[in-house]
C-alpha positions in Angstrom: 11.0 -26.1 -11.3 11.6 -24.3 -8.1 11.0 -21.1 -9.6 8.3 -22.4 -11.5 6.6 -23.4 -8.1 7.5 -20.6 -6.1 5.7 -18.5 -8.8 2.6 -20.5 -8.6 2.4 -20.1 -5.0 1.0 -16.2 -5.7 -1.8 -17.9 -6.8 -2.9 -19.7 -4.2 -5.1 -16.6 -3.1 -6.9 -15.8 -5.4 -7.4 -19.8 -6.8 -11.4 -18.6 -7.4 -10.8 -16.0 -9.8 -7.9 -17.8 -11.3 -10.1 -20.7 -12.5 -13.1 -18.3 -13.2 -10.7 -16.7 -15.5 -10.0 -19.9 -17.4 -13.5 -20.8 -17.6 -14.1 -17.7 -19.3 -11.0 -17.8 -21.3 -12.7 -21.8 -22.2 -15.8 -20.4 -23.4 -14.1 -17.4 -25.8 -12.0 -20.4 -27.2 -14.9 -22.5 -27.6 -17.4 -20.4 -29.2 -14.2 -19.1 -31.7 -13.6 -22.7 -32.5 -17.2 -23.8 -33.2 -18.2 -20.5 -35.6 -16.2 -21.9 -38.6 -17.8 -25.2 -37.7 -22.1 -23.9 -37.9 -21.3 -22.0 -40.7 -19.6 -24.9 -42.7 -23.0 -26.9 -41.4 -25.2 -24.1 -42.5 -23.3 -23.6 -46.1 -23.4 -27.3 -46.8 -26.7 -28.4 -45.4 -29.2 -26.1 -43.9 -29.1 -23.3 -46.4 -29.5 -25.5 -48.9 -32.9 -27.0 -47.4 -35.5 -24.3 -49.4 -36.3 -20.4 -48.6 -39.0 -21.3 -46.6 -37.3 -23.1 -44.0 -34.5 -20.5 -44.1 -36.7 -17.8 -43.8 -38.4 -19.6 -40.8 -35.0 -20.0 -39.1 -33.0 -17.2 -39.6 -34.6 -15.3 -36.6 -34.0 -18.1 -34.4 -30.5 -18.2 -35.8 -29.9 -14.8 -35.1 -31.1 -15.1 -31.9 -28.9 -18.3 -30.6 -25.5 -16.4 -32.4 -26.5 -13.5 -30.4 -26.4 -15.5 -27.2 -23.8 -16.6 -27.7 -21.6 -13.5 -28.8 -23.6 -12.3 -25.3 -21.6 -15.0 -23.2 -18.4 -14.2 -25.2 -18.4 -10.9 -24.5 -19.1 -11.2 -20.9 -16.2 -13.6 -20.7 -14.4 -11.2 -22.3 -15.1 -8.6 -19.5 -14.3 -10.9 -16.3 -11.3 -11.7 -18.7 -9.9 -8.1 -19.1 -11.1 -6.2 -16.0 -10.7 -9.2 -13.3 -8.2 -11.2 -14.2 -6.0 -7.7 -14.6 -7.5 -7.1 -11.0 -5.7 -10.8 -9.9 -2.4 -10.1 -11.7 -2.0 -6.5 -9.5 -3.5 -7.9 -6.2 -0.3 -10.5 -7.3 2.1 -7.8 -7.9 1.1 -6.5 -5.1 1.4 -9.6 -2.9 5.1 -9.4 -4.5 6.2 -5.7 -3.6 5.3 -6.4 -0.3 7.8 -9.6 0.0 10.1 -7.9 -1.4 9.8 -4.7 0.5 9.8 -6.8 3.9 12.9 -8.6 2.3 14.5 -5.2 2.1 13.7 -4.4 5.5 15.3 -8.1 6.9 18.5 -7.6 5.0 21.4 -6.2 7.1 23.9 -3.5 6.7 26.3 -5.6 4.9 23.9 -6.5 1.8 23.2 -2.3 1.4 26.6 -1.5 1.6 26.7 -4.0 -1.5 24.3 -3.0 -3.4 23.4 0.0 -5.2 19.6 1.4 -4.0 18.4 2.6 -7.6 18.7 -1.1 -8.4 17.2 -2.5 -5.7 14.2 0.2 -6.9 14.1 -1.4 -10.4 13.4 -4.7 -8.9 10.2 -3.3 -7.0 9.1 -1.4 -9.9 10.3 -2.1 -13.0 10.7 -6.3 -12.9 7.2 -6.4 -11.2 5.1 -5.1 -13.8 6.3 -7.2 -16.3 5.7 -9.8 -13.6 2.3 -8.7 -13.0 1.5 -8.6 -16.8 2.8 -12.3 -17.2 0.7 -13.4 -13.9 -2.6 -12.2 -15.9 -1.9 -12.8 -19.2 0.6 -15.7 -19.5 -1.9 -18.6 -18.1 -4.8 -16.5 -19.8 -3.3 -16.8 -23.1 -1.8 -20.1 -23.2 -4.9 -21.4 -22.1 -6.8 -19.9 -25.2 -3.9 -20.8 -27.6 -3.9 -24.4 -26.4 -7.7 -24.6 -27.0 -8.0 -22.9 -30.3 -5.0 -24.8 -31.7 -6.1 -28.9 -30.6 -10.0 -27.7 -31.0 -8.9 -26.5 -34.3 -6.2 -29.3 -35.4 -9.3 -31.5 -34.0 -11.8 -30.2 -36.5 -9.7 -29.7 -39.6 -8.4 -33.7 -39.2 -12.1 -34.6 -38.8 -12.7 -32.8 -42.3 -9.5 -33.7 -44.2 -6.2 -36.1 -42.4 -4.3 -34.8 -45.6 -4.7 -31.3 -45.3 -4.3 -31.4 -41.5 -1.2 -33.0 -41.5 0.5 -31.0 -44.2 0.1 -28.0 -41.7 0.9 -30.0 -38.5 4.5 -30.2 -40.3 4.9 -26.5 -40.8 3.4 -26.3 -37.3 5.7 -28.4 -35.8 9.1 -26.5 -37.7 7.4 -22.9 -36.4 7.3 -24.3 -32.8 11.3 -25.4 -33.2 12.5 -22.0 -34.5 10.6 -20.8 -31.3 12.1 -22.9 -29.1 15.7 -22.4 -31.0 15.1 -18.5 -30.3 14.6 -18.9 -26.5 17.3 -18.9 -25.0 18.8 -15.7 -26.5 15.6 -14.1 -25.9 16.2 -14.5 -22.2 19.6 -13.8 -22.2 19.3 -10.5 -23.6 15.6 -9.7 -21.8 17.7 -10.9 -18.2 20.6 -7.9 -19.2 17.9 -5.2 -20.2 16.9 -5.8 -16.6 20.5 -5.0 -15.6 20.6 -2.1 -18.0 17.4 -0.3 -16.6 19.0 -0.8 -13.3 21.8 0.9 -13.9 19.7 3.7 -15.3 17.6 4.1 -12.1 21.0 3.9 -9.7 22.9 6.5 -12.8 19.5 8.9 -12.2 19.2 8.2 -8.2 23.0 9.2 -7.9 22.6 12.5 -9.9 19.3 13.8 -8.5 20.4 13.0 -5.2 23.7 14.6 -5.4 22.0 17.6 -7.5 23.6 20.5 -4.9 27.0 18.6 -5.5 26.8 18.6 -8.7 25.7 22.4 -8.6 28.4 23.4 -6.9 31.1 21.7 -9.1 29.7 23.4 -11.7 29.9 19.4 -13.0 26.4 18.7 -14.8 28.6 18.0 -18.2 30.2 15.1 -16.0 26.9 13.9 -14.7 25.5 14.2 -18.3 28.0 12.0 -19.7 27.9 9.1 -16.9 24.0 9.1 -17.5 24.9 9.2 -21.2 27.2 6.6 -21.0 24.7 4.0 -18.7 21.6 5.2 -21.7 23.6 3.9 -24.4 24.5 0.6 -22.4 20.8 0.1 -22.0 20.0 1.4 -25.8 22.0 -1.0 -27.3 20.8 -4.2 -24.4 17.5 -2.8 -26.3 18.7 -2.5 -29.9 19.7 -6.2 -29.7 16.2 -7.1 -28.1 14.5 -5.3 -30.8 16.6 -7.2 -33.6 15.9 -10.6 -32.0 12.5 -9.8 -31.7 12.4 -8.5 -35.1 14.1 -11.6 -36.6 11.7 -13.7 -34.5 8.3 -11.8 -35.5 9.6 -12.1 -39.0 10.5 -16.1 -39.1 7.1 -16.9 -37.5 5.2 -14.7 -40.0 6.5 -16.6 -42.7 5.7 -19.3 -41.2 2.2 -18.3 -40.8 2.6 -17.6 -44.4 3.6 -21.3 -45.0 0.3 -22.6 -43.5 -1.6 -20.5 -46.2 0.9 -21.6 -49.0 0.3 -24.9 -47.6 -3.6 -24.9 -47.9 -3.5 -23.4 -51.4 -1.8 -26.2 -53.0 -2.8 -29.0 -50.8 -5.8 -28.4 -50.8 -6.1 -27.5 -54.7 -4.8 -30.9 -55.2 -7.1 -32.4 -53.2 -9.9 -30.8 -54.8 -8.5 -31.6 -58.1 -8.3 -35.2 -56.8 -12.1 -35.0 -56.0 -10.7 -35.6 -52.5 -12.1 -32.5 -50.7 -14.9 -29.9 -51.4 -14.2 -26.1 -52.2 -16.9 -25.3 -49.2 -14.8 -27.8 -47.2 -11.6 -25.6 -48.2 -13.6 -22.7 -47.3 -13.8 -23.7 -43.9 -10.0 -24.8 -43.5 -9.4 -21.4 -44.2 -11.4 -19.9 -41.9 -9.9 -22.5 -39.3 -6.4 -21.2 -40.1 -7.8 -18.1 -39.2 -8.9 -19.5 -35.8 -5.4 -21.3 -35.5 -2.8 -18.8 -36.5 -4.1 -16.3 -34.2 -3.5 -17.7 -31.4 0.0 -18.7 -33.1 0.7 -15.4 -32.8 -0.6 -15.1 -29.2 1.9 -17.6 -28.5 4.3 -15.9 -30.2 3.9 -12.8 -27.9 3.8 -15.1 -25.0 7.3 -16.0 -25.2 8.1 -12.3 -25.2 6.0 -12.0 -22.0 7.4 -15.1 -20.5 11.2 -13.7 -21.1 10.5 -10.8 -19.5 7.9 -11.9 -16.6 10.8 -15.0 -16.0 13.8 -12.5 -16.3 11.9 -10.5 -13.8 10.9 -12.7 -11.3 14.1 -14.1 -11.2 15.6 -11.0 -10.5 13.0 -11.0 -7.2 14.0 -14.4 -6.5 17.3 -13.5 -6.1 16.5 -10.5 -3.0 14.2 -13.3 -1.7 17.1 -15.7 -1.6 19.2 -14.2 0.2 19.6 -15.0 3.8 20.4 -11.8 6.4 23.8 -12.8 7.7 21.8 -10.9 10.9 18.9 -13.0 12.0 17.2 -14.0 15.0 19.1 -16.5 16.7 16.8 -19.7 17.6 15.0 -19.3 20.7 16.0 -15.6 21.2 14.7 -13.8 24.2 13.1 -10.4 24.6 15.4 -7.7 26.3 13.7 -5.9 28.5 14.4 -3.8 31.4 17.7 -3.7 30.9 20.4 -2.0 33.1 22.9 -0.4 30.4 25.9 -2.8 31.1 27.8 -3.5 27.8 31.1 -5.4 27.4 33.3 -6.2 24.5 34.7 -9.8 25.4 38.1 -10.2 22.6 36.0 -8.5 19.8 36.8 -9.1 16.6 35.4 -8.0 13.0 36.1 -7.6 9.4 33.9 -6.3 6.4 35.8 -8.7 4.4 38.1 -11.9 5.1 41.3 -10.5 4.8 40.1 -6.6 6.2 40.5 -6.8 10.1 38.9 -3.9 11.8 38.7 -4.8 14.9 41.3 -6.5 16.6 40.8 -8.9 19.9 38.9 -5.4 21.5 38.0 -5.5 25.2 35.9 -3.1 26.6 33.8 -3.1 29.7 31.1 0.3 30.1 28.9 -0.1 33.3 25.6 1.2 33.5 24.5 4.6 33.5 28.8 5.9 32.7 30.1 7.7 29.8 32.2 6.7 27.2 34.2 8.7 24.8 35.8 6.9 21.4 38.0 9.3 19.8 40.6 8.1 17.2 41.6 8.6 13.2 38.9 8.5 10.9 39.1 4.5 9.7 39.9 3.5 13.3 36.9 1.4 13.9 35.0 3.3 16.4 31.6 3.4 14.6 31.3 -0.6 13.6 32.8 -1.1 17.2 28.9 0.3 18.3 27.4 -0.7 15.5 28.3 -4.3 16.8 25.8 -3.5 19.8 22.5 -2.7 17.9 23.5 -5.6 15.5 23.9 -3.8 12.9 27.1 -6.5 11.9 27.5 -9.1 13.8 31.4 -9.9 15.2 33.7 -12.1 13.7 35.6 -13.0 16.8 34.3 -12.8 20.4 31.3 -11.6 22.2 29.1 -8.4 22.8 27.2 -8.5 25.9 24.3 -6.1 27.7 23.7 -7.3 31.1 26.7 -10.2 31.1 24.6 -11.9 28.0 25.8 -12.0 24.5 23.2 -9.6 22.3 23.1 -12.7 19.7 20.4 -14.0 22.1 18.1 -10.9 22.1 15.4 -10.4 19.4 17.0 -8.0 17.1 13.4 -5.5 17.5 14.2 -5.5 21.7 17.5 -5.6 21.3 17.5 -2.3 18.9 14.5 -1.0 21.1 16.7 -0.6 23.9 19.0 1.2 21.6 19.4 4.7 20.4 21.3 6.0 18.1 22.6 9.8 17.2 24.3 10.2 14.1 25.9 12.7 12.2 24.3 12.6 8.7 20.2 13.1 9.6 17.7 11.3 7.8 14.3 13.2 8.4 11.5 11.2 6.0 8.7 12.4 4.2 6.3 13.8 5.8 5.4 16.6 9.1 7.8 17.4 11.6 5.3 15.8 13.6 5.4 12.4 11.9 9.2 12.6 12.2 9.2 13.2 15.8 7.0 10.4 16.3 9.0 7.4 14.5 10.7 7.2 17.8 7.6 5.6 19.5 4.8 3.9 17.5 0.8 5.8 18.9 2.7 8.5 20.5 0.5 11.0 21.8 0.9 14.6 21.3 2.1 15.4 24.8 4.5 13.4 24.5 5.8 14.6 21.4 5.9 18.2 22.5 7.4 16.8 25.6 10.1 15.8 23.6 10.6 18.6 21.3 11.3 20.7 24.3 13.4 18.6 25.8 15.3 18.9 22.0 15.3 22.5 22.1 13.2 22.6 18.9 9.7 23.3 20.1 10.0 27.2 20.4 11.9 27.0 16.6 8.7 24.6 15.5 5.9 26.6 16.6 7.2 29.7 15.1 6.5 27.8 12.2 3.2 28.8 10.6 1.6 25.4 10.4 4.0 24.4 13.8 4.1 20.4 14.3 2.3 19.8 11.0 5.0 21.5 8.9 6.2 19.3 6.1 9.4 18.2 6.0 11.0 18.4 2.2 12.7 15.9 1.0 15.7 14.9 3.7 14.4 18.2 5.4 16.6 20.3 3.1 14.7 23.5 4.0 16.0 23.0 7.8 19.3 24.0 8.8 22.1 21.0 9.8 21.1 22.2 13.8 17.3 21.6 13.2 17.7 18.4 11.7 19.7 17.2 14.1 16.9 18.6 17.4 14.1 16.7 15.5 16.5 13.8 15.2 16.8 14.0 19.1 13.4 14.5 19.9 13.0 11.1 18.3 15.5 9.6 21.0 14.0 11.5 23.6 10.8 10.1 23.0 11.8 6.5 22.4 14.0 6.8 25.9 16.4 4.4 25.4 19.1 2.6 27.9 21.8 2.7 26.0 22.7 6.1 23.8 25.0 6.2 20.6 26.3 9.7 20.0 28.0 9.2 16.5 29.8 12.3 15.9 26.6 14.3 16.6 27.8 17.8 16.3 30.9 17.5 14.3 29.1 19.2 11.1 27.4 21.9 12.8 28.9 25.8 13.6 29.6 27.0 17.5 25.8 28.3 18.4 24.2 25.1 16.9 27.0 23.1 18.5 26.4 24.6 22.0 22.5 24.3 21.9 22.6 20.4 20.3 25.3 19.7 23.2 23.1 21.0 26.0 20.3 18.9 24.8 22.9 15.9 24.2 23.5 16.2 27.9 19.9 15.8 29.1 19.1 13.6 26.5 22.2 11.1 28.1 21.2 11.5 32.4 21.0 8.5 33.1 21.9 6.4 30.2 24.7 4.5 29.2 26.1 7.0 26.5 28.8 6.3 23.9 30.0 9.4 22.0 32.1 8.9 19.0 33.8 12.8 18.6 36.3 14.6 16.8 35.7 17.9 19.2 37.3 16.7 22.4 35.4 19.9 24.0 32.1 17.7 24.2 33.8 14.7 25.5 35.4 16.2 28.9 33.7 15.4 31.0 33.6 11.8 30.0 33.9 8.5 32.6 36.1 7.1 30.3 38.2 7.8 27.3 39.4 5.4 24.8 41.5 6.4 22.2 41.5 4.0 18.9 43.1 3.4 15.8 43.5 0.9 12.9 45.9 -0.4 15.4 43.3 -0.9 18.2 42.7 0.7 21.7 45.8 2.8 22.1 45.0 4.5 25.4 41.8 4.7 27.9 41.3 7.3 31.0 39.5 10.2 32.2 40.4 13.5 30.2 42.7 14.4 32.9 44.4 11.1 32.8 45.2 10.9 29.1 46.8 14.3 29.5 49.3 13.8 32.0 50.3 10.5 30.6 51.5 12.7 27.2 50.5 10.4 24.6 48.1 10.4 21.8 45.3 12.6 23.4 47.1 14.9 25.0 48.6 15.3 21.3 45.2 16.0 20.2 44.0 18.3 22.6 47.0 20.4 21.9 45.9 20.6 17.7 42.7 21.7 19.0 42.6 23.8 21.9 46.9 25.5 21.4 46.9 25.7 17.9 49.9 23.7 17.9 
């Protein structure tokens, strides 16, 4: 019933065209029920009144039937182009829930899911929804109409008759019903199927140069292969349900015309019922199976429009595990000054990370994190932004834990360098703009110079309006990484996150992306997460971690004469030994 309601509340919007669309859908039924009905009354009393009077008519006849066919076939219109128009303004309605869903989920709900699924549910499941949304009310609307306005008729003609094909009715609508629930069942895993299909294709096309180079397309061919068959056979099981429920209703339908042959043949023979009367049964079975059959394809549209929107339902129901805390308070102005107070956190229960970490980083000083890969040193910053929230302890900016900042002005304040560069869709331009919404163009040369980039962009024959190719795979690893600075240069943040910023780039690149690293962080309170202790040096403070925790922490000169674990690693690095 939840569901149910929650469904109905896309509705509410467009309530006008919804109940225009049933009025039309009213009148179609209507003038389909009453047809069989003038023409019985014509057949057994007016055409038999004399060719004058016939003759006289006719005309007139012609005329009302063609008014009315008029008023069916505008019905029919607002039917097939509007209500279509209210099931995509619904579907519409819904993509946008779910795409602002996607955008309140934290890190810990993407790194659990797989994102060509999370694409089938915007896609895929909403069309079927959308479909359902028009056509579901639409046609059960009709089907209830035709079927009691036909049932209605036929007992006022014959209560025999009538109720011999109430029974067969009734046994059609319990195979239905018996058919159901494996209809849903099997419709809810073609969902899952078609899923798996989108994250199978995501994976492949998006590791294509991977794949390339591995010479491994056989491999890829077979694990797409292997997710196809899963979803041909979900299918082949769907199509064999359907089949054996097409086929049982069918002979059902059969039934009813069996039913009226000898029933009514004994009736007649009975002098119980008239052949014209007969006549008109059959054209009311007419009437009444097809929308029988409507109602048959409704349950096919219901299993797939339910399957789906319960598959929406279940993004929509889940809660971010990082929210807004109640009566959260806009950071602004902030000074810089973070401090991990006995900071815990774990991905999972029994998975520490972090261990009781304390920290403190004044404003406007340098911190370097070096450390194994697996140490923790990018989810011990990732616990500032918010990006997971702590499982023990507090993480504070200004002495105030960042659980009672708004997540937008807390992560405002924020910005963050990483190593892997996501450049999106569109100009270099646009990309150097995300950093700050109505930029002006001043300032987003401003801060392409102060990336080292603008020279490299206006060589470029359309300069700032360039576009970017998908991920930017026409720039080199050192461009990407400028435009992604730019975009921190012109958001100006506080507090600056350099997560292993130049680790994947050569020596020239390195030195170029460094020096603008350095302007970029006057000022700021800058973390740097490295690997090359060349570009940490001249840090404040040092602090060497591992799965074990903070092993050490000092200026670069002070972790060297005490011998230990960074003095180790500057001698791998800089003596070769």
């Amino acid at each position: 019933m939840r569901t149910f309601q929650h469904f109905l509340s896309y509705y509410k919007p467009y309530r006008k065209i919804f109940y225009l669309d049933l009025f039309c859908a009213l009148m179609i039924s209507v003038i389909d029920i009453l047809f069989p009905l003038i023409l019985d009354y014509l057949s057994n009393d007016f055409f038999l009144r004399g060719a004058k009077i016939i003759q006289a008519a006719l005309p007139w006849i012609a005329l009302g039937l063609l008014v009315i066919y008029t008023i069916r076939s505008l019905c029919r219109y607002y039917v097939s182009a509007q209500g279509h128009i209210m099931g995509a303004y619904m579907e519409s309605d819904m993509r946008e829930d779910l795409f602002d869903q996607f955008q309140r989920l934290s890190f810990t709900y993407y790194d659990k899911h797989n994102t060509g699924i999370m694409m089938s549910r915007v896609t895929n499941d909403l069309f079927d929804i959308c479909e359902f949304a028009h056509h579901g009310p639409e046609n059960l609307f009709i089907s209830l109409i035709k079927i009691i306005g036909s049932f209605a008729i036929m007992f006022y003609l014959n209560g025999i008759l009538s109720i011999a094909l109430l029974l067969v009715t009734v046994l059609m609508l319990l195979f239905s019903y018996s058919q159901n629930t494996k209809m849903k069942r099997i419709f809810m895993d073609n969902r899952k199927k078609i899923g798996e299909i989108n994250a199978s294709l995501q994976d492949s096309l998006e590791g294509a140069r991977v794949v390339k180079s591995f010479a491994n397309e056989p491999l890829e061919k077979d694990k797409f292969a292997h997710s196809n068959a899963r979803y041909l056979k979900s299918k082949q099981d769907n199509y064999e349900m359907m089949g054996f429920y097409y086929g049982g209703t069918n002979l059902f339908q059969g039934l009813l015309y069996v039913t009226i042959v000898v029933v009514g043949g004994f009736l007649i023979a009975k002098g119980k019922l008239s052949p014209f009367d007969l006549a008109t049964f059959a054209l009311y079975v007419n009437v009444f199976v097809a929308p029988l059959e409507v109602l048959v394809e409704f349950t096919e549209m219901f299993q797939k429009g339910f399957s789906g929107f319960k598959r929406f339902e279940e993004v929509m129901d889940e809660d971010p595990d990082v929210k807004n805390e109640p009566n959260a308070k806009t950071l602004e102005n902030t000074n810089g000054h973070i401090t991990f107070k006995d900071v815990s956190f774990a991905y999972e229960e029994d998975k520490c990370v972090l261990d009781h970490v304390n920290i403190d980083i004044p404003s406007g000083t340098k911190l370097a994190l070096v450390g194994p890969s697996g140490g923790g040193k990018t989810t011990l910053c990732s616990l500032i932004p918010r990006f997971y929230d702590v499982t023990h302890g507090e993480v504070e900016i200004d002495g105030v834990n960042v659980k009672a900042y708004t997540l937008e002005s807390l992560r405002k304040q924020i910005g963050v360098v990483q190593q892997d560069v996501y450049l999106f869709n569109g100009t270099i331009k646009e990309n150097i703009a995300y950093g700050k919404e109505g930029a002006s163009m001043e300032e987003i040369v401003q801060a392409a110079k102060n990336a080292n980039i603008h020279d490299f962009i206006c060589s470029l024959p359309l300069g700032y309006e360039t576009p970017v190719q998908e991920k930017g795979v026409r720039l080199s690893g050192g461009q990407k990484q400028r435009i992604s600075i730019a975009r921190i240069f012109l958001k100006d943040p506080k507090i600056l996150i350099l997560d292993e910023a130049t680790s994947a780039l050569d020596n020239e690149s390195e030195r170029v992306i460094q020096k603008a690293l350095d302007e970029l962080s006057k000022g700021r309170t800058c973390i740097t997460i490295a690997h090359r202790l060349s570009t940490i040096k001249n840090a404040d403070t040092i602090v060497v971690i591992d799965d074990e925790g903070i092993q050490e922490s000092g200026t670069h000169e002070e972790l060297l004469a005490k011998n230990g674990i960074y003095a180790k690693y500057d001698r791998l690095q800089f003596e070769g030994l």
